[in-house]
C-alpha positions as CSV (number, residue, x, y, z in Angstrom):
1,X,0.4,50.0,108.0
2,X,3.0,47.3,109.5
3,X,1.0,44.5,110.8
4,X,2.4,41.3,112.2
5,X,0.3,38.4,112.9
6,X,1.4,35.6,115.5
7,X,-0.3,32.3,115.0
8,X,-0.8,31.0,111.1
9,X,-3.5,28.6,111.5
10,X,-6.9,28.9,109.7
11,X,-7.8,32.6,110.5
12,X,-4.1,33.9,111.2
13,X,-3.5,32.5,107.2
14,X,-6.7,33.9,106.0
15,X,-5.9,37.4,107.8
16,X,-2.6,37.5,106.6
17,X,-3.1,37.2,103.1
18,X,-5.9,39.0,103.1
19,X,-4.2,42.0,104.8
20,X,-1.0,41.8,102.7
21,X,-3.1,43.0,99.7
22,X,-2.9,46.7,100.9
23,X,-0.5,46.7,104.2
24,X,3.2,45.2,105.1
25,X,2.2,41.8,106.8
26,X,4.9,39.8,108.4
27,X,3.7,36.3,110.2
28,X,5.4,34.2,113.1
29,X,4.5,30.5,113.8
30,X,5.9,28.2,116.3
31,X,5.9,25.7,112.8
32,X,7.4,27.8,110.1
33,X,5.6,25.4,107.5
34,X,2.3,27.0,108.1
35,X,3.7,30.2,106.5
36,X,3.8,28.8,102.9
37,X,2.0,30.2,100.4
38,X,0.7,33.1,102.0
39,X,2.2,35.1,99.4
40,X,3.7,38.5,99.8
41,X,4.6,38.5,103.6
42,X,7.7,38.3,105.4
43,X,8.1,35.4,107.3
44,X,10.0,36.0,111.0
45,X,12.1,32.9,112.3
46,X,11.4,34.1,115.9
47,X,10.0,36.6,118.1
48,X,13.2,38.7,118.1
49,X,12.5,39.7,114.8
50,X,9.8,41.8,115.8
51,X,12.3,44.6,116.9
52,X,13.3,44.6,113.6
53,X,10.1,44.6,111.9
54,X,8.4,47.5,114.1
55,X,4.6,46.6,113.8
56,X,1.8,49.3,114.0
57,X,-0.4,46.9,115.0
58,X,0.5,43.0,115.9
59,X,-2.7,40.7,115.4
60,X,-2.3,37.5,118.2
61,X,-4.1,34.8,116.0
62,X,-3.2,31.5,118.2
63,X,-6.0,29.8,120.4
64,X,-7.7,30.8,123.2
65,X,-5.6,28.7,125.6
66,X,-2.4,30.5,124.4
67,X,-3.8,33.8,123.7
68,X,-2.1,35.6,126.7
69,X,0.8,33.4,127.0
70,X,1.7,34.2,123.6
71,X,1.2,38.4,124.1
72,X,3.5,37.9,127.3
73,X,6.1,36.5,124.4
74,X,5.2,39.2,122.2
75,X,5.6,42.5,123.9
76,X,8.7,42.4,125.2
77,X,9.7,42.5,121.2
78,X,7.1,45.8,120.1
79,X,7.1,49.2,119.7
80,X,5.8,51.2,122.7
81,X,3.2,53.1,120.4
82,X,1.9,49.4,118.7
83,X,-1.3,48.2,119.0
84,X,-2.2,44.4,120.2
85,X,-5.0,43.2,119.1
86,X,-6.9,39.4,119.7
87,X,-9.4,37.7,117.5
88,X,-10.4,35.4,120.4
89,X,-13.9,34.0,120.3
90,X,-14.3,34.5,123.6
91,X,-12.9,37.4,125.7
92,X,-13.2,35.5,129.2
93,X,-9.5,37.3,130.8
94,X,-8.5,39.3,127.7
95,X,-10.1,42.5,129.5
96,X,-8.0,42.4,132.8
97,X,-4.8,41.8,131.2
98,X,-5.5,44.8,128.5
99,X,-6.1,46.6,131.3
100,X,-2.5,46.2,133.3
101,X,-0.6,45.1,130.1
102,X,0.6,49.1,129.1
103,X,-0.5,48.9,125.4
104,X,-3.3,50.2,123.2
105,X,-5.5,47.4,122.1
106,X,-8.3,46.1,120.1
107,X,-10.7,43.3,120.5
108,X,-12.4,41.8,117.6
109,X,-14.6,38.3,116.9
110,X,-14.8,37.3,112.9
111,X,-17.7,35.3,113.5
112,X,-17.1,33.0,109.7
113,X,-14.0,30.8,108.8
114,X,-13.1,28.3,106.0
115,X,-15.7,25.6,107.0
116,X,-18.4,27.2,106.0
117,X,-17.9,30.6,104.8
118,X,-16.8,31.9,101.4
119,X,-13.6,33.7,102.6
120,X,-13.6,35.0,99.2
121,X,-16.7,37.4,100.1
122,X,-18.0,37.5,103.4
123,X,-21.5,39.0,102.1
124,X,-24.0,38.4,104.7
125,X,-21.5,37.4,107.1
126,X,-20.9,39.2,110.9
127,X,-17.6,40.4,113.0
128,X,-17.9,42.0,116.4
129,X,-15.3,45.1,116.9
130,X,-15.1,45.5,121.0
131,X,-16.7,48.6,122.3
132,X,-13.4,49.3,124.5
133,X,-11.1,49.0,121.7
134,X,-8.7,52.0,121.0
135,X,-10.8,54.1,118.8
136,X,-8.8,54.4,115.8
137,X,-8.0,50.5,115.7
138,X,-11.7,49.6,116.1
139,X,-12.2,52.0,113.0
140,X,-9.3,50.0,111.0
141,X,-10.7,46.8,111.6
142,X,-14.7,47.9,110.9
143,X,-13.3,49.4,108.0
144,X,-11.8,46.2,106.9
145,X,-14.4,43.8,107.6
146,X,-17.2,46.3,105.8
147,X,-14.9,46.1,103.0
148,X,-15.5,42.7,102.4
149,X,-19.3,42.6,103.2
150,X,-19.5,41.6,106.3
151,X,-21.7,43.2,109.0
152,X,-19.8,44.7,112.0
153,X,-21.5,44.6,115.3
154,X,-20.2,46.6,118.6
155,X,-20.3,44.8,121.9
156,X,-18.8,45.6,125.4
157,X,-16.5,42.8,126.4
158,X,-18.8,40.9,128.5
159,X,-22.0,41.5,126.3
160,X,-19.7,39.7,123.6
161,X,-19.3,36.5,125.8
162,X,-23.0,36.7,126.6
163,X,-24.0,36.6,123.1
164,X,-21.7,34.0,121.7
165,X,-22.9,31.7,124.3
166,X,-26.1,32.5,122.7
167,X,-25.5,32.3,119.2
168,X,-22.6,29.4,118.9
169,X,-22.8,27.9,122.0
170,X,-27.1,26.8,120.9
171,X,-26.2,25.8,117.7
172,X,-22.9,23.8,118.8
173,X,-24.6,21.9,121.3
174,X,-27.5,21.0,119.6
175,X,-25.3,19.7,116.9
176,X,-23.0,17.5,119.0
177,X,-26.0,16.3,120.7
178,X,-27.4,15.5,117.1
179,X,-24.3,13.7,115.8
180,X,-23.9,11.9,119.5
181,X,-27.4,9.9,118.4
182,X,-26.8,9.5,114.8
183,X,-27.8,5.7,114.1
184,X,-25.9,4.8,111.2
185,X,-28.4,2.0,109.7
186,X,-31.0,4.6,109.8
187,X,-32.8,5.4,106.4
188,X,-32.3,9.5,106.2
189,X,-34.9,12.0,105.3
190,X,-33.9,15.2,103.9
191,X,-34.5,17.1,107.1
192,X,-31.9,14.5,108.3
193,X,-29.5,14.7,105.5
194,X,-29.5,18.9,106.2
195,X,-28.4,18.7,110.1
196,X,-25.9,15.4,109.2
197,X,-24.2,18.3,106.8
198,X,-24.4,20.9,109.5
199,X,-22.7,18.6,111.9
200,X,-19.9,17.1,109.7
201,X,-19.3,21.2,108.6
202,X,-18.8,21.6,112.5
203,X,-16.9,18.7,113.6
204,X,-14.2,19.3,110.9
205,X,-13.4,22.6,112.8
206,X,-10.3,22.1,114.6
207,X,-10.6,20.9,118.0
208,X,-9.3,24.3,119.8
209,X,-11.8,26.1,118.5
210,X,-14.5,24.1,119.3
211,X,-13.7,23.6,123.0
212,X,-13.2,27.7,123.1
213,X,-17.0,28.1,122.2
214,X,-18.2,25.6,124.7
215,X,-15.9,26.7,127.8
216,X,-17.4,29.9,127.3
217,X,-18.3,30.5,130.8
218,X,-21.5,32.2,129.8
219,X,-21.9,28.2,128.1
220,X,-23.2,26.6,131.5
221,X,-26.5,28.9,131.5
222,X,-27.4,28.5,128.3
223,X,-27.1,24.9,128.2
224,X,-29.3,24.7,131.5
225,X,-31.8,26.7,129.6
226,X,-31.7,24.1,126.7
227,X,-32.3,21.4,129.4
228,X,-35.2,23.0,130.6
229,X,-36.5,23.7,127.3
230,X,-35.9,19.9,127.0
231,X,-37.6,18.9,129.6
232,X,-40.7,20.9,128.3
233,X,-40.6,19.2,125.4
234,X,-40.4,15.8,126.9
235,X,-43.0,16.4,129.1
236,X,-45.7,17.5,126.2
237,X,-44.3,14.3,124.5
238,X,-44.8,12.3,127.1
239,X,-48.4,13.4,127.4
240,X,-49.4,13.3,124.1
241,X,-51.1,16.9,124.6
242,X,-51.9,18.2,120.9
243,X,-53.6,21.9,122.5
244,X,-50.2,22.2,124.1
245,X,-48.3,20.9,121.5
246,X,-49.8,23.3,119.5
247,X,-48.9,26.3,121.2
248,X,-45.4,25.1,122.1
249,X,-45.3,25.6,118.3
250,X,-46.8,28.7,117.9
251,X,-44.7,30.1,120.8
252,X,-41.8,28.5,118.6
253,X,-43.1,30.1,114.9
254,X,-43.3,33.8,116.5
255,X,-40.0,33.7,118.2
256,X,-38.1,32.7,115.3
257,X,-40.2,35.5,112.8
């Protein structure tokens, strides 16, 4: 397969290389000095050369913020029988522009990157393949993903939202709420020293990214239910109630198995 991938930052570099080992890659960033090193791909100086390449299937790697802007660039330059595809972590607009846009697509969430994955083998890791994704491109990329040990996971466009702000939108904030009271001349424990490594792991994410997860709009909910969950807390705290400590924690040590 011919597959050209737009945007060479952390994924777009990872998919790229990763993908050459058994297709024809070719990669275009707005800084051509990302595209060292990938090895075997062709590197295009601009969108035109596209035409020339002829993708199957282009792969739109840039951020969220850019995501359509950069497929309005894009098609113009394909093949009418290519497939577009987004690895957004969100999905937020992606569904009504697929929908008026004229092209086969697929929709797919690698839920790992270099922080703290091993992008070498991505046993035990997790990707989401979009339920409304053309059939035979959602079957490419599970293929692809299985390949390299990761589980593959099929949501509908808004169940995907509704999860991530579940899954990454929790751990983020409770993260940045951690880091936001870290005293500095504090003595830490080893429970301490384990979320300090968790928070550096996520602040050294690129800034992008991070501010995709949290504008989720699915984000506002969930953080309202960690306020109340707060709250809760505060209030058995503030009581010093041990019964109802007690069963906050039991309630706690059953949901989490």
């Amino acid at each position: 397969m011919r597959i050209a991938i737009v945007g060479i930052g952390r994924m777009g570099s990872w998919l790229a290389k990763t993908l050459s080992a058994a297709h024809t890659v070719a990669v275009y960033d707005r800084n051509p000095g990302k595209a060292s090193g990938l090895g075997k791909v062709e590197v295009l100086e601009n969108l035109d050369g596209l035409l020339a390449f002829a993708p199957d299937m282009l792969i739109n790697a840039v951020g969220l913020q850019n995501t359509i802007s950069a497929f309005d660039e894009c098609l113009p330059h394909l093949p009418a029988g290519c497939v577009i595809c987004d690895v957004a972590s969100v999905k937020a607009d992606l569904p009504g522009y697929y929908a008026k846009c004229g092209f086969k697509f697929a929709s797919v969430h690698p839920m790992f990157g270099p922080t703290f994955a091993n992008m070498e083998s991505l046993e035990g890791e997790n990707a989401v393949v979009v339920r409304e994704s053309d059939a035979e491109a959602a079957e490419f990329f599970r293929g692809f993903f299985s390949a390299l040990g990761a589980r593959v996971y099929d949501y509908g466009f808004k169940e995907h939202d509704r999860m991530m702000a579940y899954s990454l939108t929790t751990p983020f904030v409770s993260s940045l709420m951690f880091a936001s009271c870290v005293d500095s001349t504090a003595v830490p424990g080893s429970t301490f020293s384990k979320h300090m490594k968790i928070a550096k792991g996520l602040l050294s994410e690129d800034d992008r990214l991070l501010c995709e997860i949290l504008f989720n709009p699915q984000s506002v909910p969930q953080i309202e239910r960690i306020n109340s969950r707060l709250e809760h807390l505060k209030h058995i705290i503030s009581g010093r109630d041990y019964e109802e400590a007690q069963d906050f924690l039991a309630k706690l040590r059953k949901r989490i198995g």
